[in-house]
PyMOL Python script that loads the backbone (N, CA, C, O; Angstrom):
from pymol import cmd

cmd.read_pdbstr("""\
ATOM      1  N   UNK A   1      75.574 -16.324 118.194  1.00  0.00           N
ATOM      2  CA  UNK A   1      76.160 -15.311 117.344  1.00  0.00           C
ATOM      3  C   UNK A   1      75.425 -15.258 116.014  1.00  0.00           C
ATOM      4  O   UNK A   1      75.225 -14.215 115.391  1.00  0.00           O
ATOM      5  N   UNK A   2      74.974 -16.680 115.569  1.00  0.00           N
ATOM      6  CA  UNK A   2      74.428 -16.498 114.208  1.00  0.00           C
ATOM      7  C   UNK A   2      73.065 -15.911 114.083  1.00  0.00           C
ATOM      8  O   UNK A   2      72.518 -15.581 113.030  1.00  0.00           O
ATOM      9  N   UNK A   3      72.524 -15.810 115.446  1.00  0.00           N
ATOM     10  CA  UNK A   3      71.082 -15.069 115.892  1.00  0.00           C
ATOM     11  C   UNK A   3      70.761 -14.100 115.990  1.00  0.00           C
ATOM     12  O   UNK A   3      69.614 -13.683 116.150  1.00  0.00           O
ATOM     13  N   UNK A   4      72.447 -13.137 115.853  1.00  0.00           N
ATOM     14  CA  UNK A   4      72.046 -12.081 116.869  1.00  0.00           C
ATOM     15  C   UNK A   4      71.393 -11.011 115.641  1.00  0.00           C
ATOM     16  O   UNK A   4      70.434 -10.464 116.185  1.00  0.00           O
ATOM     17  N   UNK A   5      71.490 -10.636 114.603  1.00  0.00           N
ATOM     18  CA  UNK A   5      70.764 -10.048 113.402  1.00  0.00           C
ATOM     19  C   UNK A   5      68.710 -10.334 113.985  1.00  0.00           C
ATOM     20  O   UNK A   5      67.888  -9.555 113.501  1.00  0.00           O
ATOM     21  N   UNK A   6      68.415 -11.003 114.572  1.00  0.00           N
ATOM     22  CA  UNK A   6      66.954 -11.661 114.659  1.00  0.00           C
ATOM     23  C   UNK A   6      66.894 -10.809 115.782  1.00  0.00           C
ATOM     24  O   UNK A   6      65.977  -9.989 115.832  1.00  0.00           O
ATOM     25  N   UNK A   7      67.750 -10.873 116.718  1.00  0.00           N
ATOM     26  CA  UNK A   7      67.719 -10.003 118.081  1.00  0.00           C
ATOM     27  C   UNK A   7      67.878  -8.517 118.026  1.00  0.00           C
ATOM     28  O   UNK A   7      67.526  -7.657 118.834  1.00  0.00           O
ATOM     29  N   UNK A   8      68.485  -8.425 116.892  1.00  0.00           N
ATOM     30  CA  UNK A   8      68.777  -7.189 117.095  1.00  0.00           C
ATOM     31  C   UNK A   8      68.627  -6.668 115.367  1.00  0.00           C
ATOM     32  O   UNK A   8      69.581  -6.799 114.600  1.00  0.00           O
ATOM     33  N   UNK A   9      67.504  -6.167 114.989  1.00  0.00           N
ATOM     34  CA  UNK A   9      66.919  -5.790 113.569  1.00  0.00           C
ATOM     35  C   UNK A   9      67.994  -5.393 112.915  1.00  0.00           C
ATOM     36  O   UNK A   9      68.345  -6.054 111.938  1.00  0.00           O
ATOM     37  N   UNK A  10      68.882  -4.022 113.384  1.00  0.00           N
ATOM     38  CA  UNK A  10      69.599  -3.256 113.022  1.00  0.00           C
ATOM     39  C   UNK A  10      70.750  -3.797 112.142  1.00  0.00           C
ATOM     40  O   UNK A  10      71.121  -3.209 111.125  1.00  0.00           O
ATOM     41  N   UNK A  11      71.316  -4.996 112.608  1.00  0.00           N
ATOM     42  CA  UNK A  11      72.704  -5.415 112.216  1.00  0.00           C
ATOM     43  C   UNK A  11      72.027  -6.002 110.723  1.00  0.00           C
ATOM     44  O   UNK A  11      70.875  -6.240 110.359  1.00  0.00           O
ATOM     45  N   UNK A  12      73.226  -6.088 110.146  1.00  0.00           N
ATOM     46  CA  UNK A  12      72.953  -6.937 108.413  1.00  0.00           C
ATOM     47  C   UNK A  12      72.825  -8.071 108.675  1.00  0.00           C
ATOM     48  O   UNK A  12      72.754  -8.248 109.891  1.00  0.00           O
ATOM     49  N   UNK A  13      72.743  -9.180 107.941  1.00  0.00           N
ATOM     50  CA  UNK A  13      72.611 -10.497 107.550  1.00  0.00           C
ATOM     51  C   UNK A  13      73.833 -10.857 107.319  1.00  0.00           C
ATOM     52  O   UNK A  13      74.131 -11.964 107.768  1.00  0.00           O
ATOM     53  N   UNK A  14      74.703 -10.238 106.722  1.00  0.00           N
ATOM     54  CA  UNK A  14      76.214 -10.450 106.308  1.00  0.00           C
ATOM     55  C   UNK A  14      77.244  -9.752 106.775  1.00  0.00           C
ATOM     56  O   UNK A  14      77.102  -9.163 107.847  1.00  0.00           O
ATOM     57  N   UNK A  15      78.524  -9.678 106.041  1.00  0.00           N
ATOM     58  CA  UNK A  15      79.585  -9.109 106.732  1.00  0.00           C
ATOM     59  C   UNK A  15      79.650  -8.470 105.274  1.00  0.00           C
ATOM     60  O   UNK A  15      80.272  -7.412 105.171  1.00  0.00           O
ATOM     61  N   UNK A  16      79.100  -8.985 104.214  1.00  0.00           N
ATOM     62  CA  UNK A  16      79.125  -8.617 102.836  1.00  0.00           C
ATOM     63  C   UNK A  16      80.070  -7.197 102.713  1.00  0.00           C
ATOM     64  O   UNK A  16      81.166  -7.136 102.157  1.00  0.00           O
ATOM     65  N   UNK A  17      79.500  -6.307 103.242  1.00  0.00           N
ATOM     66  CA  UNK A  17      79.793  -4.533 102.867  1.00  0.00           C
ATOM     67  C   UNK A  17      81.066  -4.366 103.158  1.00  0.00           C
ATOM     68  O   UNK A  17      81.799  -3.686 102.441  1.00  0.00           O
ATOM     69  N   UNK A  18      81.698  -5.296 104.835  1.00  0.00           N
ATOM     70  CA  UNK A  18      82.664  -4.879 105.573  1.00  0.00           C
ATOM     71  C   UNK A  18      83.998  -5.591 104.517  1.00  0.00           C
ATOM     72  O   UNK A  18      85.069  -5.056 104.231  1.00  0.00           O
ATOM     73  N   UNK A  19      83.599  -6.648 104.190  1.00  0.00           N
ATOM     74  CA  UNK A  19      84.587  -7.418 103.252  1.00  0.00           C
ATOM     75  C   UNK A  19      84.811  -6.757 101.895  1.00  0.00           C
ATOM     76  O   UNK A  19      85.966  -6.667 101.478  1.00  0.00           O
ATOM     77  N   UNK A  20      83.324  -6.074 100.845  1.00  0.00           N
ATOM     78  CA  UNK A  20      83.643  -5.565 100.014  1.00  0.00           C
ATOM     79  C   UNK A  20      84.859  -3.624 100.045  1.00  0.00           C
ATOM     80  O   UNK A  20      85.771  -3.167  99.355  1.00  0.00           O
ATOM     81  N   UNK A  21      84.134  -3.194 101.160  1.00  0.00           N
ATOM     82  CA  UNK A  21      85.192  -2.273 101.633  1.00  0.00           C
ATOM     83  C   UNK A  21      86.272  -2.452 101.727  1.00  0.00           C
ATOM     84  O   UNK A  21      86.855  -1.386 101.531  1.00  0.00           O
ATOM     85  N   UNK A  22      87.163  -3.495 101.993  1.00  0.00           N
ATOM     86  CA  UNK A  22      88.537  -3.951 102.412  1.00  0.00           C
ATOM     87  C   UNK A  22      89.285  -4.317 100.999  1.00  0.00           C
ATOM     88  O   UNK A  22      90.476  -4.303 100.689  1.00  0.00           O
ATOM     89  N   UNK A  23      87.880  -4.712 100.138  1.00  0.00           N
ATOM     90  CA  UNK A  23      89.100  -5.358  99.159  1.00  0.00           C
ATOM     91  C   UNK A  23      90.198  -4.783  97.892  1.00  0.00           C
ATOM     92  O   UNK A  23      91.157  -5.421  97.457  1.00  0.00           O
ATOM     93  N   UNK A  24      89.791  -3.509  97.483  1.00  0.00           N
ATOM     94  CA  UNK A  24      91.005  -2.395  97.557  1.00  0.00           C
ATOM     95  C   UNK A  24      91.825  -2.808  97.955  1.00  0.00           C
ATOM     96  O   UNK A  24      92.681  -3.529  97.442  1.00  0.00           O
ATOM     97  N   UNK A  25      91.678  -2.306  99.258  1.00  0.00           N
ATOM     98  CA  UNK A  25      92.919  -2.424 100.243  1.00  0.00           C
ATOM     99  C   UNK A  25      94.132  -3.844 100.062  1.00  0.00           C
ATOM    100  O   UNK A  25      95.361  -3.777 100.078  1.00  0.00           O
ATOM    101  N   UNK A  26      93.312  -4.972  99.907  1.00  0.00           N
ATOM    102  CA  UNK A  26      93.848  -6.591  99.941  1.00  0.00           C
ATOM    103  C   UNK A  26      94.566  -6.681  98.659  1.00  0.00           C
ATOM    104  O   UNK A  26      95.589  -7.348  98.507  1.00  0.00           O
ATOM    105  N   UNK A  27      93.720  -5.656  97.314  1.00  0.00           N
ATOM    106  CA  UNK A  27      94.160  -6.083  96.380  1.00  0.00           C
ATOM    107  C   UNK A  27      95.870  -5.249  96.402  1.00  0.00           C
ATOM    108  O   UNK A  27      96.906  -5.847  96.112  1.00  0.00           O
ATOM    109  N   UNK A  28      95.807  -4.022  96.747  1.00  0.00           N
ATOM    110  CA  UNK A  28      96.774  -2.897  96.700  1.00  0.00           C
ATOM    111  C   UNK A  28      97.906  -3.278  97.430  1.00  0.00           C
ATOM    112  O   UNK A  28      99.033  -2.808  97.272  1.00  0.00           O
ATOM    113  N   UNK A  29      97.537  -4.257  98.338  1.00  0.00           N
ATOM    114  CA  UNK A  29      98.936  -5.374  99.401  1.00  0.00           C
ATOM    115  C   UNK A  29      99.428  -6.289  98.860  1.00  0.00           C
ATOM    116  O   UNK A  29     100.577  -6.700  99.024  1.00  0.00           O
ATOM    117  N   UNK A  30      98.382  -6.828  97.955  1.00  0.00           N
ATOM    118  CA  UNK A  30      98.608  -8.016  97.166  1.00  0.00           C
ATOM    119  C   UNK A  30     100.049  -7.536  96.237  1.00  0.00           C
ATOM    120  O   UNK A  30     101.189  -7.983  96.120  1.00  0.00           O
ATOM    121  N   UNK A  31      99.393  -6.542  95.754  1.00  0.00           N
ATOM    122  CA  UNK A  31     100.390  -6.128  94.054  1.00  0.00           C
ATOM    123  C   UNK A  31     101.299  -5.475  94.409  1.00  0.00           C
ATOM    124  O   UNK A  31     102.264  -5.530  93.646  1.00  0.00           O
ATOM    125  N   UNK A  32     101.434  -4.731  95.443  1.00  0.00           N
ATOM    126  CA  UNK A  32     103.325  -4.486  96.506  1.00  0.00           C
ATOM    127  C   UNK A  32     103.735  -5.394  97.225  1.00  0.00           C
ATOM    128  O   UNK A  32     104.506  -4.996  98.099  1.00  0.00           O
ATOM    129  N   UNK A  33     103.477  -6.791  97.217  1.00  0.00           N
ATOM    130  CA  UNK A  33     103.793  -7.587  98.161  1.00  0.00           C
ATOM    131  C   UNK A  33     104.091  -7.468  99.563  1.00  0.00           C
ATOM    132  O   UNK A  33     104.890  -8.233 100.103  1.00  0.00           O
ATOM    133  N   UNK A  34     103.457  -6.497 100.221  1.00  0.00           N
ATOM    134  CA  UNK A  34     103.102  -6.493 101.509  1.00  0.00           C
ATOM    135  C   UNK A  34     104.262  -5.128 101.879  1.00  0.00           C
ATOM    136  O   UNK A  34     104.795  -4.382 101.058  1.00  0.00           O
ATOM    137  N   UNK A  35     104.386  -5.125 103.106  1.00  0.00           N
ATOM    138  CA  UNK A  35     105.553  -4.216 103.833  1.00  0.00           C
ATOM    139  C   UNK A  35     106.141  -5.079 104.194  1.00  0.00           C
ATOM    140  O   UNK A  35     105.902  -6.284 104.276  1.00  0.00           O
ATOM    141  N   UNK A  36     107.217  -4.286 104.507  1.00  0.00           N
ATOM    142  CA  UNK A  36     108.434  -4.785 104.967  1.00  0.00           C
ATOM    143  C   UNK A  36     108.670  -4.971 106.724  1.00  0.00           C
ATOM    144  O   UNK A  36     109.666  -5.562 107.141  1.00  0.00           O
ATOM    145  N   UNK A  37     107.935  -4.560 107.388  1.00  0.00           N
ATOM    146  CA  UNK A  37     108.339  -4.231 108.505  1.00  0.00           C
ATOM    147  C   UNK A  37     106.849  -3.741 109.133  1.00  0.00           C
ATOM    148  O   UNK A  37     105.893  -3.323 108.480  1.00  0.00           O
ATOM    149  N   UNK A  38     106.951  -3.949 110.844  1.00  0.00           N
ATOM    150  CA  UNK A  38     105.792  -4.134 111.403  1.00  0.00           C
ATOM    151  C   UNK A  38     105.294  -2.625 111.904  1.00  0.00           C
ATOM    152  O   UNK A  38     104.138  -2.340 112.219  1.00  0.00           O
ATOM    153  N   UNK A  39     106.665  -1.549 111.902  1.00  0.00           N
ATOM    154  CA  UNK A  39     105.931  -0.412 111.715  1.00  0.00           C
ATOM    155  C   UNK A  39     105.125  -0.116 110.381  1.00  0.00           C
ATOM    156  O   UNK A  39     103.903  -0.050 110.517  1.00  0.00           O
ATOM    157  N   UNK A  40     105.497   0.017 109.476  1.00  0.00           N
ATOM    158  CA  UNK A  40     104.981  -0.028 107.982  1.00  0.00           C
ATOM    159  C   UNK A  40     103.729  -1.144 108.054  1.00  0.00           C
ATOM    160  O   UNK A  40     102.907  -0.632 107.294  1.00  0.00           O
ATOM    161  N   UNK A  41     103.313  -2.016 108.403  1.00  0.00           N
ATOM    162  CA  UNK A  41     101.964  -2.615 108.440  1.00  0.00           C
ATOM    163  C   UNK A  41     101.279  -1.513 109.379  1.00  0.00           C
ATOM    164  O   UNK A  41     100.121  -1.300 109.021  1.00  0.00           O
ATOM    165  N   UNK A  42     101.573  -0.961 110.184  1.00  0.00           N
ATOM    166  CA  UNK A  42     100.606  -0.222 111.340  1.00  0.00           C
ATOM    167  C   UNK A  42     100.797   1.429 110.093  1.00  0.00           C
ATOM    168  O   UNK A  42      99.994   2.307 109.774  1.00  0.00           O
ATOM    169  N   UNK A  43     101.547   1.295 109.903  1.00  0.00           N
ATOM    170  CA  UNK A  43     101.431   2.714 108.845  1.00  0.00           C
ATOM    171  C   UNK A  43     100.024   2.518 107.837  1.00  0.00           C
ATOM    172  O   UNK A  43      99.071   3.291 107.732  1.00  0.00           O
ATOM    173  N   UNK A  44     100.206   1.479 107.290  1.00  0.00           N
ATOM    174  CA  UNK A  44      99.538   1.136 106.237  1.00  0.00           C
ATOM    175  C   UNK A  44      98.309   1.158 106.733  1.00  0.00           C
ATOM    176  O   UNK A  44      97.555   1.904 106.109  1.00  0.00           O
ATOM    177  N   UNK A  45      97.885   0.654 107.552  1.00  0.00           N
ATOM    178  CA  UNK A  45      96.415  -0.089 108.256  1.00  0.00           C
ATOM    179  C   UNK A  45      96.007   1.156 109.001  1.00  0.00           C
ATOM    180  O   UNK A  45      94.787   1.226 108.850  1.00  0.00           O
ATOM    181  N   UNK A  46      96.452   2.259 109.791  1.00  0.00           N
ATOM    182  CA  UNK A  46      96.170   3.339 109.516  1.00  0.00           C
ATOM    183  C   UNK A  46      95.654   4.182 109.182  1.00  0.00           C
ATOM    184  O   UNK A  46      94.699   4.797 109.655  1.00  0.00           O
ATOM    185  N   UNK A  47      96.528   4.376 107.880  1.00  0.00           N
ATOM    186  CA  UNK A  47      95.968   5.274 106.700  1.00  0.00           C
ATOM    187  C   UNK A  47      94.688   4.559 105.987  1.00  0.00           C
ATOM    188  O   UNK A  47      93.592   5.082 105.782  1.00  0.00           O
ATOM    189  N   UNK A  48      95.044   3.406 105.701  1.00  0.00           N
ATOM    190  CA  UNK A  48      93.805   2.732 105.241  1.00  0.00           C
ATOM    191  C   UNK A  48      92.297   3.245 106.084  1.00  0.00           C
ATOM    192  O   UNK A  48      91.283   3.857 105.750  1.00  0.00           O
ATOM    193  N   UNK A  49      92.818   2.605 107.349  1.00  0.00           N
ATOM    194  CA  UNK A  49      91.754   2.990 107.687  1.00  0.00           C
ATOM    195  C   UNK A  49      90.741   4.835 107.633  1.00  0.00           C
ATOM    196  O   UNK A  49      89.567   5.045 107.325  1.00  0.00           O
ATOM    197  N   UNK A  50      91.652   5.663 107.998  1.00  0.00           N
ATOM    198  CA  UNK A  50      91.954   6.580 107.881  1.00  0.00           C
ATOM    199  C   UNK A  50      91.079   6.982 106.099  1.00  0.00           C
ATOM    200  O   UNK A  50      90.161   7.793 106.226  1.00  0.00           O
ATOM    201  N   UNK A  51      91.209   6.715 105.302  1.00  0.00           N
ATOM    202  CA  UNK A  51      90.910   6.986 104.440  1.00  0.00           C
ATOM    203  C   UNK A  51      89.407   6.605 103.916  1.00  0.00           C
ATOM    204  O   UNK A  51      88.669   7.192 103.125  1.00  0.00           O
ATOM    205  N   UNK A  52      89.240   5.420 104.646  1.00  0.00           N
ATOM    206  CA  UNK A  52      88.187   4.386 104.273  1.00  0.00           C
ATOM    207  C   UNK A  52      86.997   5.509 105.111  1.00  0.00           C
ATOM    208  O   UNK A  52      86.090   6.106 104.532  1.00  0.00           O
ATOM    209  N   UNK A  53      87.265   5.566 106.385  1.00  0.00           N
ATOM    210  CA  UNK A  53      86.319   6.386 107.284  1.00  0.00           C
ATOM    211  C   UNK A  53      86.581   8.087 107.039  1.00  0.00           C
ATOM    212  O   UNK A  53      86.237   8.811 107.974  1.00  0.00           O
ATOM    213  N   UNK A  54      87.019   8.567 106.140  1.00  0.00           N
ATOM    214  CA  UNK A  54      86.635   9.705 105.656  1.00  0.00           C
ATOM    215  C   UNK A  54      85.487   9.322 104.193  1.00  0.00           C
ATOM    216  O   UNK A  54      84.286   9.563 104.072  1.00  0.00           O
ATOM    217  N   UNK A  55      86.128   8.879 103.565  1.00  0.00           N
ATOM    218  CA  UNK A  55      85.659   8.445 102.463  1.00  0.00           C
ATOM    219  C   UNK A  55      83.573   8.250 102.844  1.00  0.00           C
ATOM    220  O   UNK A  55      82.588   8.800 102.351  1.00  0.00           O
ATOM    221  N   UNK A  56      83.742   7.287 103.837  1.00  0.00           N
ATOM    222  CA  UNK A  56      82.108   6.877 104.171  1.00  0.00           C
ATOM    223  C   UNK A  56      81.512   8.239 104.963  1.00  0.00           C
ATOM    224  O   UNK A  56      80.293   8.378 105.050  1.00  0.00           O
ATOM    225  N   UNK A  57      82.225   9.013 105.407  1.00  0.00           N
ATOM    226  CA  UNK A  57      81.557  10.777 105.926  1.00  0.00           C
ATOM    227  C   UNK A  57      81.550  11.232 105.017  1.00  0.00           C
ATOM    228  O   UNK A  57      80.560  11.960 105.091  1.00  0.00           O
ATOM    229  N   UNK A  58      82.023  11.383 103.975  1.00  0.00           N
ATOM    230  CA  UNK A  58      81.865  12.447 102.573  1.00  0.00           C
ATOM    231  C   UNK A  58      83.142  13.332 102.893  1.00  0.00           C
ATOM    232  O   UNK A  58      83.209  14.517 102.568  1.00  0.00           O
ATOM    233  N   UNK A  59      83.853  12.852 103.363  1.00  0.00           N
ATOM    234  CA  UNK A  59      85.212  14.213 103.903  1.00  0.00           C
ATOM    235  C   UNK A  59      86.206  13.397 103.292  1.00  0.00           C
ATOM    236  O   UNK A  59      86.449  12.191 103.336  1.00  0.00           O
ATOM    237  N   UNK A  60      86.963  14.836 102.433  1.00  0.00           N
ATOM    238  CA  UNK A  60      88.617  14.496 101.881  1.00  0.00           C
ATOM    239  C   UNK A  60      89.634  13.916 102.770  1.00  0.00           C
ATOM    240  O   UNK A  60      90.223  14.548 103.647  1.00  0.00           O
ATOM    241  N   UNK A  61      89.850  12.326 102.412  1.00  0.00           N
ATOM    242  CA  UNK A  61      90.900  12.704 103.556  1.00  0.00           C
ATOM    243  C   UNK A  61      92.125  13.275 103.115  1.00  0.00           C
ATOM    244  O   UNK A  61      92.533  13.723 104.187  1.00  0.00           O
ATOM    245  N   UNK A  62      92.873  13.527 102.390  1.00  0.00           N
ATOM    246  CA  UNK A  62      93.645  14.498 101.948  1.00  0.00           C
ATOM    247  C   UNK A  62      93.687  15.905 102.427  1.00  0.00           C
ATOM    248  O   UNK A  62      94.753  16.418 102.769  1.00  0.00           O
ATOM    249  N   UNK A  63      92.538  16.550 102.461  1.00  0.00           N
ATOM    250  CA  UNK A  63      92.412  17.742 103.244  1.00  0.00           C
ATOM    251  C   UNK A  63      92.526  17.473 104.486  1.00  0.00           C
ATOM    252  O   UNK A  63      93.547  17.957 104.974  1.00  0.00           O
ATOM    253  N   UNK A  64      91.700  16.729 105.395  1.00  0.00           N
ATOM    254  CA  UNK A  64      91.820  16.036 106.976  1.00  0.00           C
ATOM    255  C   UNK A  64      93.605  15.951 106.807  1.00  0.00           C
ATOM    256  O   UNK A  64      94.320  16.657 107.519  1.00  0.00           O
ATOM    257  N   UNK A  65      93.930  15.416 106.228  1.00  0.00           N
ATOM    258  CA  UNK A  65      95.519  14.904 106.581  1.00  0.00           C
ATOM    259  C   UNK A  65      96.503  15.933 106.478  1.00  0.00           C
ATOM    260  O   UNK A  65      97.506  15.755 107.170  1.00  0.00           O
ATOM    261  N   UNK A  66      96.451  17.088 105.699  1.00  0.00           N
ATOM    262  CA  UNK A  66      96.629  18.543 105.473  1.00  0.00           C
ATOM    263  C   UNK A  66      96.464  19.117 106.685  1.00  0.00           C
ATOM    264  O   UNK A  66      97.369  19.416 107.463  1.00  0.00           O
ATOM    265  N   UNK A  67      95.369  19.262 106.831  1.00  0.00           N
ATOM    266  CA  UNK A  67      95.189  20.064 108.391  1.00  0.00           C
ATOM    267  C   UNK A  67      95.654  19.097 109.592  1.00  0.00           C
ATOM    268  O   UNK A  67      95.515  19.657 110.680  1.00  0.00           O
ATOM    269  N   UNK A  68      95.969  18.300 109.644  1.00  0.00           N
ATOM    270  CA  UNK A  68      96.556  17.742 110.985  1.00  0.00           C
ATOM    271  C   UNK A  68      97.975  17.977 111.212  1.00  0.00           C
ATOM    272  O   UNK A  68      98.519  18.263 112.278  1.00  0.00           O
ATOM    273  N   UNK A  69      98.655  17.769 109.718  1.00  0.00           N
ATOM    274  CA  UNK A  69     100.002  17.896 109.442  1.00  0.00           C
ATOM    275  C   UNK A  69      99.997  19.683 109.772  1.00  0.00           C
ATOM    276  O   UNK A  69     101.113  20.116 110.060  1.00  0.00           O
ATOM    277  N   UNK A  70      99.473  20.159 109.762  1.00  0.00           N
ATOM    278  CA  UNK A  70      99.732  21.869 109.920  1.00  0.00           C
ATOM    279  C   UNK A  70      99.551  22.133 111.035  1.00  0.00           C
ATOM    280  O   UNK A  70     100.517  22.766 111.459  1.00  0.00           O
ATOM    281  N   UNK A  71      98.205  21.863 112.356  1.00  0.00           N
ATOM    282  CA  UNK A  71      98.319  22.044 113.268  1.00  0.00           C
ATOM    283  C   UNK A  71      99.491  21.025 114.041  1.00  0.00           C
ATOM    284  O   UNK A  71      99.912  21.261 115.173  1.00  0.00           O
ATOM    285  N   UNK A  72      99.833  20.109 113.386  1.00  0.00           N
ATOM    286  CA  UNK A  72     101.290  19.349 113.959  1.00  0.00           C
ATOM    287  C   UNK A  72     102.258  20.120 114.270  1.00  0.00           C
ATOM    288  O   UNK A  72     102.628  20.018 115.440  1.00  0.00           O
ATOM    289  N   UNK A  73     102.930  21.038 113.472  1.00  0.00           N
ATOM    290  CA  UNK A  73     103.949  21.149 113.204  1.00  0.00           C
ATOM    291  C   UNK A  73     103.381  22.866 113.804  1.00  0.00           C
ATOM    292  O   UNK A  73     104.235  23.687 114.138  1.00  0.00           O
ATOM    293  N   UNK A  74     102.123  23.151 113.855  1.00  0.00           N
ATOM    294  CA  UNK A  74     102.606  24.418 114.795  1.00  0.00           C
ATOM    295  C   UNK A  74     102.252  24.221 116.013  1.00  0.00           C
ATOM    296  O   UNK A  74     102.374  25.194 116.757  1.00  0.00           O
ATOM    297  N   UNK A  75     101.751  23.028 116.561  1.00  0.00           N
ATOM    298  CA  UNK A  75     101.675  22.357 118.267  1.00  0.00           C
ATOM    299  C   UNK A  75     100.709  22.713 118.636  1.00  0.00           C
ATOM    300  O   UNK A  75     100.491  23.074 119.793  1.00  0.00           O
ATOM    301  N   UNK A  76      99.454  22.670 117.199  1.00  0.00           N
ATOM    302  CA  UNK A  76      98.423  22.947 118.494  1.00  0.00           C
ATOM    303  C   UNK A  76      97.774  21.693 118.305  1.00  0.00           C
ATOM    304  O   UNK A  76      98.222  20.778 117.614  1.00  0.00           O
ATOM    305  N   UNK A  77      96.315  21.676 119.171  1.00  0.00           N
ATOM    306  CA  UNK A  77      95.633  20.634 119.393  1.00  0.00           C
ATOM    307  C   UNK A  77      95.260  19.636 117.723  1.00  0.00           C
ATOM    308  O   UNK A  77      94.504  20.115 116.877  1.00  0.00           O
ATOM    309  N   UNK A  78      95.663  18.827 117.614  1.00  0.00           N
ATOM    310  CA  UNK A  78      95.032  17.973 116.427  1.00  0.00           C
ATOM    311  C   UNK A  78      93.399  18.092 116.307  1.00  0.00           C
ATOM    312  O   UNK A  78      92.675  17.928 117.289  1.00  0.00           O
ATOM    313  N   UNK A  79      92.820  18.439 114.802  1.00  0.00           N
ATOM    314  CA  UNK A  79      91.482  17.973 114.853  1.00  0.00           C
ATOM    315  C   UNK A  79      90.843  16.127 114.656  1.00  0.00           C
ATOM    316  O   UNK A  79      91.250  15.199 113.957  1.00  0.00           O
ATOM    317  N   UNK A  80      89.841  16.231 115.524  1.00  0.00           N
ATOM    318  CA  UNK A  80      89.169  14.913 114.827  1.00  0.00           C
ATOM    319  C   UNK A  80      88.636  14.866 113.692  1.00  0.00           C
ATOM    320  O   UNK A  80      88.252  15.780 112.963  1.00  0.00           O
ATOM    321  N   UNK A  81      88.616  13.520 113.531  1.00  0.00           N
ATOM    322  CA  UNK A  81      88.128  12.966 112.591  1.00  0.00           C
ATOM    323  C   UNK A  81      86.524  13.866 112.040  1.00  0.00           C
ATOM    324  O   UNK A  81      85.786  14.525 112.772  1.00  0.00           O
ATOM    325  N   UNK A  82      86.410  13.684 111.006  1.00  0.00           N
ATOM    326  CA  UNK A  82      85.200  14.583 110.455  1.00  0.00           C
ATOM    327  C   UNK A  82      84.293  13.363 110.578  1.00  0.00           C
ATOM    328  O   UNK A  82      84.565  12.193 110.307  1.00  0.00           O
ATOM    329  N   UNK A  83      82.611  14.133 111.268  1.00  0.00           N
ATOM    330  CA  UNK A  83      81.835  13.492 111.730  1.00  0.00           C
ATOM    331  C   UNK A  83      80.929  13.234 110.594  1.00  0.00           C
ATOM    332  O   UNK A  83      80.847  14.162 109.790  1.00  0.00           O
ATOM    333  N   UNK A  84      80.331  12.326 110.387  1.00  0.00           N
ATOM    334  CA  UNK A  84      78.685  12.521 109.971  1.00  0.00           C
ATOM    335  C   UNK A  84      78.030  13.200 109.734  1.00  0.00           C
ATOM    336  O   UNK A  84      77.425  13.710 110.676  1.00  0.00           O
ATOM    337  N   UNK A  85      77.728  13.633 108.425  1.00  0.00           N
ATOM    338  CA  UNK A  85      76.617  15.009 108.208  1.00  0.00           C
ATOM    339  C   UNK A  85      75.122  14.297 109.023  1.00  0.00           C
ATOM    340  O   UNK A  85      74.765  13.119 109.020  1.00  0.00           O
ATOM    341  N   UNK A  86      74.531  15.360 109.608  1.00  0.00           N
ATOM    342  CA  UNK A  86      73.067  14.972 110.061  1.00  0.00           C
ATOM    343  C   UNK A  86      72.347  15.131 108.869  1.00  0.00           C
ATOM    344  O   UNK A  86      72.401  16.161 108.197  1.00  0.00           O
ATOM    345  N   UNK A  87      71.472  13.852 108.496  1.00  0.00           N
ATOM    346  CA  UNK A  87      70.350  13.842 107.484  1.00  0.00           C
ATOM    347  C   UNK A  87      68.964  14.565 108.315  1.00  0.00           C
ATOM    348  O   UNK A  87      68.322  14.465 109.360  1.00  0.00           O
ATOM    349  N   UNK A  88      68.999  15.030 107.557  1.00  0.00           N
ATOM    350  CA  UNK A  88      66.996  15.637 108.042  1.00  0.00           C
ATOM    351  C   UNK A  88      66.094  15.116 107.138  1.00  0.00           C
ATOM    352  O   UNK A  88      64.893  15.358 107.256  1.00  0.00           O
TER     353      UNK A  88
END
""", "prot")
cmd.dss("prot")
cmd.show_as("cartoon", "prot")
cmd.util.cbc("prot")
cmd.orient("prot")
């Protein structure tokens, strides 16, 4: 496991990025002292996530969460998640 970065160029050296991304999140659990309840952790972790992976596409998630809540509530198909702009 500690090899596999040598095997495979692509991956980082660290977990560095994945840990600094999260810690928002750790600190913002920290200072509400957590949820209450194990739906509310899956709420939370979620949206977190949810937010984190708009955030790294360049897409609002606020707007994303807008439009899901609207095609919700008039039954049509949910959109995905906003993709990756292609770099040229």
């Amino acid at each position: 496991m500690i090899l596999r970065p040598v095997a495979e160029p692509h991956l980082p050296l660290s977990n560095n990025a994945a840990e600094q991304a999260l810690r928002h999140w750790v600190i913002s659990r920290t200072i509400s002292h957590g949820t209450r309840s194990e739906e509310w952790s899956r709420a939370f972790a979620f949206l977190a996530s949810l937010i984190e992976t708009c955030r790294r596409r360049g897409a609002s998630a606020w707007q994303y969460r807008g439009t899901v809540i609207a095609a919700a509530r008039k039954g049509l198909q949910l959109p995905t998640i906003p993709v990756i702009p292609a770099t040229v």
